[in-house]
C-alpha positions in Angstrom: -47.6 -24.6 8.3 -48.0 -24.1 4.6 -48.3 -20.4 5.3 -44.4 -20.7 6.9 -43.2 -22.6 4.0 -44.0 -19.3 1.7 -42.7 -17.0 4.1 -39.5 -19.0 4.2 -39.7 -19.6 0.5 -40.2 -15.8 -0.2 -37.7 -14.8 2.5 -34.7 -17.4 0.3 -35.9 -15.5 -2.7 -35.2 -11.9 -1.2 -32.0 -12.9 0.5 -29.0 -10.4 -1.6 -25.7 -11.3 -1.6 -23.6 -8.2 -0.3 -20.2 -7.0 -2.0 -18.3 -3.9 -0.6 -14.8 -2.3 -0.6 -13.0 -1.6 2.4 -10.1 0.0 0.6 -8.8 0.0 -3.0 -11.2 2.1 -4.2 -10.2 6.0 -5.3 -6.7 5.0 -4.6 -3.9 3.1 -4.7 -3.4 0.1 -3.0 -5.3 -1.2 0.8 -7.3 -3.4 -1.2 -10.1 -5.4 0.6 -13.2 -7.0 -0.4 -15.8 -8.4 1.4 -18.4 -10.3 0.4 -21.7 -11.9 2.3 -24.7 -13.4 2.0 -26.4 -14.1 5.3 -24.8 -15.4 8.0 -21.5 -16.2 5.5 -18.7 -13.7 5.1 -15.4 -13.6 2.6 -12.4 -11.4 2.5 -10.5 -11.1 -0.5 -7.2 -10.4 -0.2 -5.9 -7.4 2.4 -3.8 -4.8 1.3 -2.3 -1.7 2.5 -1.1 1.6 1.2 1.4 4.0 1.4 0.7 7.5 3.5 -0.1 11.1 1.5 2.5 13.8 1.8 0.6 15.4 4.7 0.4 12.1 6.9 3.6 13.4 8.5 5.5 10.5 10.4 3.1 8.0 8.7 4.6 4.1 8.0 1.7 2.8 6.3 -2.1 3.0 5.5 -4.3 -0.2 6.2 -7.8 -0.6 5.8 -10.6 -0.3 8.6 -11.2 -3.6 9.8 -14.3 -2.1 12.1 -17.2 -4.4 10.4 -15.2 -6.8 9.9 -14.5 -7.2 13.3 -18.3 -6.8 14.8 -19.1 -9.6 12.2 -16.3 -11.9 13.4 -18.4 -15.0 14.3 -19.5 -14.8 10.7 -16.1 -14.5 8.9 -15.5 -18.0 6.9 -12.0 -17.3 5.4 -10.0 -14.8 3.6 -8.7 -15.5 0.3 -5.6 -14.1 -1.5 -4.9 -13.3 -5.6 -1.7 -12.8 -4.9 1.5 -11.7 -2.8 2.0 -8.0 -3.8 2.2 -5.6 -0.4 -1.1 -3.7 -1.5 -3.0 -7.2 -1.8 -0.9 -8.9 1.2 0.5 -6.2 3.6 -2.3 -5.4 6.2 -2.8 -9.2 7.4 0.4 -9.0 10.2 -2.2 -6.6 11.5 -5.3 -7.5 11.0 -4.4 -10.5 12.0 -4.1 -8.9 16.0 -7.7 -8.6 15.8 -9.2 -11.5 13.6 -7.8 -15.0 13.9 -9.0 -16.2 10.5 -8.0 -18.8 8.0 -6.0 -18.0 5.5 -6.0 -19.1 1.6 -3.5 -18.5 -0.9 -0.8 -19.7 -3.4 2.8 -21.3 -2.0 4.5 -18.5 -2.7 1.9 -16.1 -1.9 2.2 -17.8 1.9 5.5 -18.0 1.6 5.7 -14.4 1.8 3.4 -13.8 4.5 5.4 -16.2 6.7 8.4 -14.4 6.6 6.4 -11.3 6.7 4.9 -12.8 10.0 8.2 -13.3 11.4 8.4 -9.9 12.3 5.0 -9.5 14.1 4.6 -11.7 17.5 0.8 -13.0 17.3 -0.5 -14.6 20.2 -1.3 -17.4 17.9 -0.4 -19.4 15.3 -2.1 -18.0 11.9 -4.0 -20.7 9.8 -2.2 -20.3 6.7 -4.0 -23.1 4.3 -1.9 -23.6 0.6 -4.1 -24.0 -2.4 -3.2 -24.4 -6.0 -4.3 -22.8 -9.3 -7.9 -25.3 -10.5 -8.6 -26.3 -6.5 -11.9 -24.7 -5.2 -12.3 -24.2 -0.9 -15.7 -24.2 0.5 -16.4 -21.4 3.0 -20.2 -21.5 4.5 -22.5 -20.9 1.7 -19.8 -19.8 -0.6 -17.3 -22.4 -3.0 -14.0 -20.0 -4.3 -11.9 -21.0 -6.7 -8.7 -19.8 -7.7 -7.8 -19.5 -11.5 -4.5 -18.9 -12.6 -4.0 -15.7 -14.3 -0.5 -14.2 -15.4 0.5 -11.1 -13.1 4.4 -9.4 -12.1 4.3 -11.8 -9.4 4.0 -15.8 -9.6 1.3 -17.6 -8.6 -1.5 -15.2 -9.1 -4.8 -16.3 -9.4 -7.8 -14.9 -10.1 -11.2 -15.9 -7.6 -14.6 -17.4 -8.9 -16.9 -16.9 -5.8 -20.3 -19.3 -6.2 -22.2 -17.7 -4.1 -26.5 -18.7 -3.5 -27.7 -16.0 -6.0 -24.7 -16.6 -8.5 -21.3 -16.4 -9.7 -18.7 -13.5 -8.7 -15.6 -13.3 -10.4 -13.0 -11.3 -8.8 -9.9 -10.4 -11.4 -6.8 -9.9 -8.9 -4.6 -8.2 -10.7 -3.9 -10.0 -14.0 -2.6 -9.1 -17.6 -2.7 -11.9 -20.6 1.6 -13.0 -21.2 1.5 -15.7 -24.1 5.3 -16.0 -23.3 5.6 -16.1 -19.1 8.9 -16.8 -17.7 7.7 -19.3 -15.4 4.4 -21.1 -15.6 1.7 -21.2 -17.5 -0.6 -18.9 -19.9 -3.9 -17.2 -17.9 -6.3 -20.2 -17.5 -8.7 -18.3 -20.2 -10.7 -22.0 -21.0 -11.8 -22.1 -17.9 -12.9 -18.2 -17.7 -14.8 -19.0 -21.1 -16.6 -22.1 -19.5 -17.7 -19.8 -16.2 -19.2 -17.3 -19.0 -21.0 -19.6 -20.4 -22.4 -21.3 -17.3 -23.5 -17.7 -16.0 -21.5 -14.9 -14.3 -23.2 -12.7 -11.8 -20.7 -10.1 -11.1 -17.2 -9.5 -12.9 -15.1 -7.1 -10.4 -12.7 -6.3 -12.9 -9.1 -4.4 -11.6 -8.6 -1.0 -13.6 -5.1 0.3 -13.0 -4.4 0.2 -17.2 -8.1 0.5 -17.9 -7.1 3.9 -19.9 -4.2 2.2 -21.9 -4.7 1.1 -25.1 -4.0 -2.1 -26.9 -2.4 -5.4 -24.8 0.3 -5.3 -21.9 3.6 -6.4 -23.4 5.2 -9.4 -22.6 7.9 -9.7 -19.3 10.3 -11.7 -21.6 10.9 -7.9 -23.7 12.6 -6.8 -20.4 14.8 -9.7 -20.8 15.7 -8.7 -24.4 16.8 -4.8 -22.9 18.7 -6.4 -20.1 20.6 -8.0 -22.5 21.6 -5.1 -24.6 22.0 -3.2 -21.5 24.5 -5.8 -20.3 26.5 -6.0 -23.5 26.8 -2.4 -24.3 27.8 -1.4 -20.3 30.5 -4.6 -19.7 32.7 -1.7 -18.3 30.7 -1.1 -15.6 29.1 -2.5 -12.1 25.2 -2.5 -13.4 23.0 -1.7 -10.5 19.4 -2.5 -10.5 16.3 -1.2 -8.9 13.1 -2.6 -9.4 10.3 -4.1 -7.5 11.6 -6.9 -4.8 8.0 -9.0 -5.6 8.6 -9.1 -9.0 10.1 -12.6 -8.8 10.5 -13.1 -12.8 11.9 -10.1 -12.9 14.6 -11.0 -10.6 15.1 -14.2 -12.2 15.8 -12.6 -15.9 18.5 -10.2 -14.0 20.3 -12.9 -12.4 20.2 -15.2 -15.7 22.0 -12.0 -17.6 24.3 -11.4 -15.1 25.3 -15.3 -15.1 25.3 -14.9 -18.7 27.9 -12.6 -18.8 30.1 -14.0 -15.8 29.1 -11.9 -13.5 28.5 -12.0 -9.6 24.6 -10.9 -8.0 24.5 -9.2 -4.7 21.0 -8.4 -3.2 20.8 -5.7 -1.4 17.2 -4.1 0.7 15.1 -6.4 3.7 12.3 -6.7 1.2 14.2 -7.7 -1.8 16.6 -10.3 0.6 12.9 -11.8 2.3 11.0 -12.1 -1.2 14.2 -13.7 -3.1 14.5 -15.9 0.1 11.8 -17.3 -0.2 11.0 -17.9 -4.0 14.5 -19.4 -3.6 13.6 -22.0 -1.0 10.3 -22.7 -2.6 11.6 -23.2 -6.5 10.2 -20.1 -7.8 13.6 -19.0 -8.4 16.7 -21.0 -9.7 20.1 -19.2 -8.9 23.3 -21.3 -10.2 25.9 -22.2 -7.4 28.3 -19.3 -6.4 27.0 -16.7 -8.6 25.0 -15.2 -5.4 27.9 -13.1 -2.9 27.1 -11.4 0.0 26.9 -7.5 -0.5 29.8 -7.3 2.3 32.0 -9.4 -0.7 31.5 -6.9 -3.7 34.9 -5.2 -3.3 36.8 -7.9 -3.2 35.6 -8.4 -6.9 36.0 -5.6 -10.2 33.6 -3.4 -10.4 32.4 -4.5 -13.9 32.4 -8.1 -12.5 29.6 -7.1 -10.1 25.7 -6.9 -10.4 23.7 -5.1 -7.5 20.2 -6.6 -7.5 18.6 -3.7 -5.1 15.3 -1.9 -3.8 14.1 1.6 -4.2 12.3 1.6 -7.3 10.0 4.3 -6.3 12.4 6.6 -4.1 11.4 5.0 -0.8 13.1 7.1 2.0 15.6 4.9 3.5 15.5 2.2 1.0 18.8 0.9 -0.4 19.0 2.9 -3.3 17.9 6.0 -2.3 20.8 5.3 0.8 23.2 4.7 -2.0 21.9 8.0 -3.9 22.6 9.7 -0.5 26.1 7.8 0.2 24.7 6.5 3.6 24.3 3.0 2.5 27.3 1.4 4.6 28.2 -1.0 1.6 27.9 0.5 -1.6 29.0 3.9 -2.7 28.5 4.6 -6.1 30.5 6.9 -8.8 30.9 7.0 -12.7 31.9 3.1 -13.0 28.2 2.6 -12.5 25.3 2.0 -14.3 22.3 2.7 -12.3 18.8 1.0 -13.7 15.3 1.7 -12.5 13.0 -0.7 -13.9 9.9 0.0 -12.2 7.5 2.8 -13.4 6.5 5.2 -10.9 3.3 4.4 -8.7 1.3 7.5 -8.7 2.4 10.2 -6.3 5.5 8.7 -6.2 7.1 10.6 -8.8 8.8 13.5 -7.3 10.5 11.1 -5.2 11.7 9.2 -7.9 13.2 12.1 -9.6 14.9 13.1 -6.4 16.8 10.1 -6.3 17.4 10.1 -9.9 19.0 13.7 -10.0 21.5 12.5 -7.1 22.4 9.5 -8.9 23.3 11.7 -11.7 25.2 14.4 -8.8 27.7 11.6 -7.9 28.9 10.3 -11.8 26.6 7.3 -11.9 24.6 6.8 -15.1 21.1 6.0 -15.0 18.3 4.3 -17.2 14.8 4.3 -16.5 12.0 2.9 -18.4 11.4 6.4 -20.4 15.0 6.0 -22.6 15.5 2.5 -22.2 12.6 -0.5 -22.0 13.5 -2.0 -19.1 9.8 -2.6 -17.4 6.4 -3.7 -18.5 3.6 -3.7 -15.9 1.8 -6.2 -14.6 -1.6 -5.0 -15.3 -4.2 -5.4 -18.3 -4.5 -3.1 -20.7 -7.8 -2.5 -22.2 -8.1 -5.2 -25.2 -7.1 -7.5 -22.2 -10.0 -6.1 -20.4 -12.1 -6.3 -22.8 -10.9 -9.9 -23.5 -12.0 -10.9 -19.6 -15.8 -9.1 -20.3 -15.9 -11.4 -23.4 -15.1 -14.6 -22.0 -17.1 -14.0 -18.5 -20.0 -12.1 -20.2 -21.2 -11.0 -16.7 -24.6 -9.9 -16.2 -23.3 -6.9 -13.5 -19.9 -4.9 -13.6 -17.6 -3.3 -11.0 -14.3 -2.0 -11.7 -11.9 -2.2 -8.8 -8.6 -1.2 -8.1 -7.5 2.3 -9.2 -8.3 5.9 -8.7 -12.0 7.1 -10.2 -10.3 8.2 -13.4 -9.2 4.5 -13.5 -12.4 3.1 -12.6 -14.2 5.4 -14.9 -11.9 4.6 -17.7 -13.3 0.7 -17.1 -16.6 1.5 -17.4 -16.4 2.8 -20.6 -14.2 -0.9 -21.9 -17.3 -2.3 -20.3 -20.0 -0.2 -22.2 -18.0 -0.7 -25.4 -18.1 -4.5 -24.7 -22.2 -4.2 -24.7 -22.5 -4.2 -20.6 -25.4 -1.9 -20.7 -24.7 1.2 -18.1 -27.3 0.8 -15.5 -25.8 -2.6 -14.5 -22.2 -1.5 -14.2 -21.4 -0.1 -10.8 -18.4 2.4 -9.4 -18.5 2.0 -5.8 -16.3 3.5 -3.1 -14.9 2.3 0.0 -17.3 1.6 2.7 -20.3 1.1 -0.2 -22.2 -1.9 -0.4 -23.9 -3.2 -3.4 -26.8 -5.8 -3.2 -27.3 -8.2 -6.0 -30.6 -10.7 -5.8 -33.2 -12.0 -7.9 -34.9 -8.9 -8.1 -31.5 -6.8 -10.0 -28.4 -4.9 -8.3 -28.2 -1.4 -6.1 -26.3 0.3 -3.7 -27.7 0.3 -0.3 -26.4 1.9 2.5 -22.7 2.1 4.0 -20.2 0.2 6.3 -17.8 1.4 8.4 -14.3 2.3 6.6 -11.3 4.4 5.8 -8.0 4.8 6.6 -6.4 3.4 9.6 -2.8 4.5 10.0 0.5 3.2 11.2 3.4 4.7 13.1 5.9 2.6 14.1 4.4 -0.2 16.4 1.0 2.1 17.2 -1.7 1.2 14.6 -4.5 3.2 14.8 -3.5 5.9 17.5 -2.5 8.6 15.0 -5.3 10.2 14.0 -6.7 13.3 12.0 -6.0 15.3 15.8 -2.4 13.7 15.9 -2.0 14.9 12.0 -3.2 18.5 12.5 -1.1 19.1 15.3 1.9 17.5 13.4 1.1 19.8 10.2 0.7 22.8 12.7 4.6 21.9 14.4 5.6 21.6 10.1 4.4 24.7 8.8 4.4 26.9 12.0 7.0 25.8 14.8 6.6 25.6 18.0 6.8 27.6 21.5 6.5 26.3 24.6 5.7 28.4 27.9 6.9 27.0 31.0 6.5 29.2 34.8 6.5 27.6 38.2 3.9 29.3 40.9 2.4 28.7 43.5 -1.3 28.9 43.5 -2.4 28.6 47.0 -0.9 32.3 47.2 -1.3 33.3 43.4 1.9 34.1 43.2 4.6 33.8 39.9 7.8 31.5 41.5 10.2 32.1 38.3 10.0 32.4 34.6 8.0 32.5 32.1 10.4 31.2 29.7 10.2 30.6 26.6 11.7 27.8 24.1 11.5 27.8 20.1 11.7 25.2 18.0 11.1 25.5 14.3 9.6 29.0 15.1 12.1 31.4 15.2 16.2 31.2 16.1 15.9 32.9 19.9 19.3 33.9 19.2 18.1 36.2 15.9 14.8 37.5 17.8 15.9 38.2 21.4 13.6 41.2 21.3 10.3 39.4 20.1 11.6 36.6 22.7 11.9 38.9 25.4 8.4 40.6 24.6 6.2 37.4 24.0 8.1 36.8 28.0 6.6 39.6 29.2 3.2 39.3 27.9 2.8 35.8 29.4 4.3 36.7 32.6 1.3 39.7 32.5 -1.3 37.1 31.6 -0.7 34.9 34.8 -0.7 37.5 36.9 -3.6 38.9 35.4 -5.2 35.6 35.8 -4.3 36.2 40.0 -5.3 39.6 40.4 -9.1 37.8 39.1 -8.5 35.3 41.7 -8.1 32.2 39.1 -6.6 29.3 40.5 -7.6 27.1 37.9 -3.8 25.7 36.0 -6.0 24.8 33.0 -7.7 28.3 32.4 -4.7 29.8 33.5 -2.9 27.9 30.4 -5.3 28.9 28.2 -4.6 32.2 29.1 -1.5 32.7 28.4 -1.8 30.4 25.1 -4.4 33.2 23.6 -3.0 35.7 24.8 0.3 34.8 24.0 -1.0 33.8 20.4 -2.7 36.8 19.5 0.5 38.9 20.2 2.9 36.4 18.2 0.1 36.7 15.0 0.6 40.6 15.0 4.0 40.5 14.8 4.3 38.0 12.8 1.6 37.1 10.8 2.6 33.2 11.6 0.7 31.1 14.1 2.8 28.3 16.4 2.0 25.9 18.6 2.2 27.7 21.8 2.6 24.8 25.0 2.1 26.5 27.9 3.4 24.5 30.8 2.4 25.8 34.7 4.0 23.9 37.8 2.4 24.8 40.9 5.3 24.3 43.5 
């Protein structure tokens, strides 16, 4: 008896508490956390991302949900920082596979429901509303949500208790003395968890190679207003991100301020404004919002165009107007066009694309490079450093960003006396275990990139890719013969279709050759008595190929297709 009393004992002592990424990592966006300790397991928040140039016909990029999923039983709840799409975005479709509870802010849930609107569960998602200072106990784990100051309202950052200490997870956060709405970043109560003991500090990096502090929102303010008085001649249209709630606010006070109407324009925008609306986050005076379908019954320079697009989204309502298919607003030289966002990385080409068009049809434009008309959300790295101070954690791990991001943490952390064999840069699918005995990376989960197209999630793959990079870059040429193979014998054809290959029309000799040297290859294939349609495809696809290569030099997608009749 005594003997299992020190086995259990010893056993408590070794248990680790696991912490891993499933995205968010060496990128941008999909973030997911996961922590567990036993038989316990936490999400924090679920995130996705935006596809890379060569995931052609790509939506969206959400996490791999794979462990997460095996581990079901164990999954106590997952809680939310805040209600930006690469914190928020994946749960609609996670949620198809793990009926969880749900934790966040009112307005943080107040997204998600209209974001879940859209997506017909089978159930009814446990959405449970917590406010900034209130702590949720989850199996063997207490979380409690701070209040922090972010682009967004109601961000919080999360102090995980967990058996072998205390995790704090950052969110996104900066430090605003002067917020629009609410109150200053809770940094008492950050001071008091430093002082009773911080395990772990996972500290976001995206401005962790910035110098100095993140300016104040209210300074956008002060350039909207100059903006405002110096363009009264004009309709001012405005681009920016539809989540950034105070944001929104400050444009529509300006705009009241100088007697003019707001129309919003973009889904996103219209949901996110919604909502704030209807849950106070927003104030909007009576009659000073019109429907975009009213703007021309109004002056131009009487009219303010609240719109998405920031970042040159295909098919977003800027980039529609930049193209003159949006069905509502076309715009000219009585308008002001002004982008304040900053680009997200690789998003910068696109950006400029939309930019130069603007400038094509008369419209002026302002961006945040000539005019200041956007401050980021994000800490800089005195703010950082400011966080390491008051948490003084015994462990480190930067989140959030590319390596050159995380990297760039590290070194705030070093400088702030966190000594560089207890700081950790993970990557997705890692796990770090922290116990009594110190911190190390051990072993891997299941991760990466799960991607969606349309209403498939998941069922384009690295094959599907390929193939649609080989149809990009190369074209395509399909085959198609009828024969019958009980007497080996070619019906009619081949012929042959082009697309993206060559114009048949422009090559009626190459066309006419690459016919006869896959009408040879299935008859070759009969006079050696193959009866086989797939090897008789395959035929004709090499040979076929290796003839299009030498006069060429290019290599389609050949698609032979074979109908016995």
């Amino acid at each position: 008896m005594k003997t299992d009393s020190i086995c259990m004992a010893k056993r408590k002592k070794l248990s680790k508490v696991k912490v891993m990424m499933l995205g968010g990592l060496n990128e941008i966006g999909k973030n997911l956390c996961v922590i567990e300790y036993e038989n316990d397991i936490i999400m924090v928040d679920c995130g996705l991302g935006f596809p890379d140039e060569d995931m052609l016909g790509v939506d969206l990029v959400i996490p791999d949900t794979t462990y997460l999923e095996k581990n079901y039983d164990r999954i106590r709840g997952l809680f939310l920082t805040h209600g930006h799409e690469d914190h928020i975005g994946a749960i609609p479709y996670v949620l198809r596979k793990l009926d969880i509870p749900i934790y966040g802010t009112r307005l943080t849930l107040g997204i998600i429901e209209n974001k879940l609107l859209e997506h017909a569960l089978s159930f009814s998602p446990r959405l449970n509303c917590v406010t900034a200072g209130e702590v949720v106990s989850a199996g063997c784990f207490s979380v409690e949500f701070i209040r922090v100051n972010h682009s967004i309202a109601d961000a919080c950052c999360l102090a995980i208790k967990t058996p072998v200490g205390t995790i704090i997870h950052s969110g996104d956060f900066k430090l605003d003395l002067t917020p629009i709405e609410g109150e200053v970043m809770n940094l008492p109560r950050l001071g008091q968890l430093g002082e009773e003991g911080v395990l772990l500090l996972m500290c976001e990096s995206t401005n962790a190679e910035r110098p100095g502090y993140t300016p104040s929102e209210k300074k956008v303010g002060l350039s909207l207003d100059n903006i405002f008085l110096r363009n009264q001649d004009k309709r001012i249209v405005i681009a920016t991100f539809s989540s950034n709630v105070h944001r929104v606010q400050q444009i529509i006070d300006t705009a009241v301020q100088y007697g003019r109407k707001v129309a919003i324009t973009g889904r996103s925008m219209l949901n996110i404004v919604g909502a704030a609306t209807r849950l106070g986050y927003m104030t909007v005076p009576e009659g000073v919002l019109i429907d975009i379908n009213e703007i021309k019954k109004y002056p131009p320079a009487e009219i303010t165009v609240i719109t998405t697009g920031s970042q040159g989204e295909p098919m977003s309502a800027l980039y529609r107007m930049a193209f003159r298919s949006h069905d509502k607003v076309q715009l000219g030289s009585e308008d002001l066009v002004v982008i304040s966002a900053s680009a997200i990385p690789g998003n910068e080409k696109m950006v400029d694309k939309i930019i130069n068009e603007l400038l094509k049809n008369g419209a002026n434009v302002f961006k945040d490079n000539n005019v200041e008309v956007h401050v980021s959300g994000h800490a800089c790295q005195e703010e950082i450093k400011l966080m390491i101070a008051l948490t003084k954690p015994k462990y480190f791990m930067p989140i959030h960003g590319e390596f050159k991001h995380m990297n760039a943490n590290k070194q705030n952390a070093m400088y702030m006396g966190i000594s560089e064999s207890d700081i950790f840069i993970s990557d997705v699918g890692k796990v770090l275990e922290i116990g009594t005995d110190g911190a190390r990376f051990n072993g891997t989960v299941p991760s990466g990139k799960v991607l969606v197209d349309g209403y498939g999630v998941g069922d384009i793959g690295n094959i599907v890719l390929r193939d649609r990079r080989h149809l990009a870059q190369d074209g395509l040429l399909v085959v198609v013969a009828s024969v019958d193979l009980s007497y080996r014998m070619l019906i009619s054809g081949p012929d042959i279709v082009s697309r993206g290959f060559v114009y048949v029309r422009e090559a009626e000799t190459l066309m006419e050759q690459a016919k006869d040297i896959a009408r040879n290859a299935i008859e070759d294939c009969f006079d050696h008595h193959i009866e086989d349609r797939t090897e008789i495809k395959a035929t004709v696809k090499n040979t076929l190929s290796k003839f299009i290569f030498q006069q060429t030099g290019r290599k389609p997608m050949i698609l032979p297709i074979i109908m016995d009749v």
